[in-house]
N, C-alpha and C positions, 0 to 999 in steps of 0.2 A: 148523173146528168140532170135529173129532175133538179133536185137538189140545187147547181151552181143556175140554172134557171130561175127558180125560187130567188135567191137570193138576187140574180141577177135587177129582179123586177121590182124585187124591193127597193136597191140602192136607186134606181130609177124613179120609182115612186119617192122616194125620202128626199132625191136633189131637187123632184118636181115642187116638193112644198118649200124648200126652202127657199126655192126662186120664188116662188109667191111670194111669200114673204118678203124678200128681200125688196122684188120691186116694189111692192105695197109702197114701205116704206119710201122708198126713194121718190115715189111719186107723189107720196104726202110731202114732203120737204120739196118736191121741185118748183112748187110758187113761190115761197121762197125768196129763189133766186133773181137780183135786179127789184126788189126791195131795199127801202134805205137800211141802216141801222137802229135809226131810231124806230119805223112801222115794226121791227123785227121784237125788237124791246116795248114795242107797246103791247103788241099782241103776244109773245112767251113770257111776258116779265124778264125782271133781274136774274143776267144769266151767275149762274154757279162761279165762274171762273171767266176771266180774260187776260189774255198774252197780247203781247204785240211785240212782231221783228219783221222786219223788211220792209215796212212801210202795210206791212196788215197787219187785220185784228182776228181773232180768234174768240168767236164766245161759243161758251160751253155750257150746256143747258142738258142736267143728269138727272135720275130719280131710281130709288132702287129698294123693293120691299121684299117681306120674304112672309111666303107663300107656306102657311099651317102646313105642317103636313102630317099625316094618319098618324094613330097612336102607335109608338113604337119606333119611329124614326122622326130623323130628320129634318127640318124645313128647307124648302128650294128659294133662292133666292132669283130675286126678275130684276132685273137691270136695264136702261138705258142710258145710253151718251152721246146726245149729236151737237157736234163741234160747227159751227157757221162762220166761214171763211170771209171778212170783210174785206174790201180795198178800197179807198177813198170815197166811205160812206156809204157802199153799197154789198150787198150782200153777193158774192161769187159765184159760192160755192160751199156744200156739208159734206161731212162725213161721220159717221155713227159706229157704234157696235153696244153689245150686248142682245143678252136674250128674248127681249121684251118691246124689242122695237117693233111696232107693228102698223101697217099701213091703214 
């Protein structure tokens, strides 16, 4: 009983950070939005990548290092990708993933 408590308050604890996290970010990126294209590209620079279909644009602004790690193992690698959803010159809407996003 103890026991599935224990864990129970962890997994609670571990979703509570990740929603920090998560809205961090999102709230960093929500200025953002209803920005031109061009404010968006002054202030991140040249994105990584651009697509366009449907009449939008897609730029994609990534970065990804990796992270020493102790002797004997491994290095972790940290990652981000937040894509900015443009529509007749104005910025929408993002979307992101990786580890490393952080608000």
């Amino acid at each position: 009983m103890k026991r599935t408590l224990i864990l129970l308050i962890a997994a609670v604890a571990l979703s509570g950070c990740a929603t920090t996290t998560t809205s961090g970010y999102e709230k960093k990126l929500a200025p953002y939005n209803g920005i031109s294209e061009i404010d968006l590209i002054m202030l991140l620079g040249t994105p990584q990548q651009v697509y366009e279909e449907g009449g939008k644009k897609f730029l994609t602004y990534s970065f990804s290092r990796t992270v020493p790690a102790e002797q004997g193992s491994t290095g972790n690698t940290k990652s981000c990708q937040t894509t900015f959803e443009v529509e007749k010159g104005i910025v929408i809407g993002s979307t992101w993933k990786g580890n490393a996003c952080k608000g």
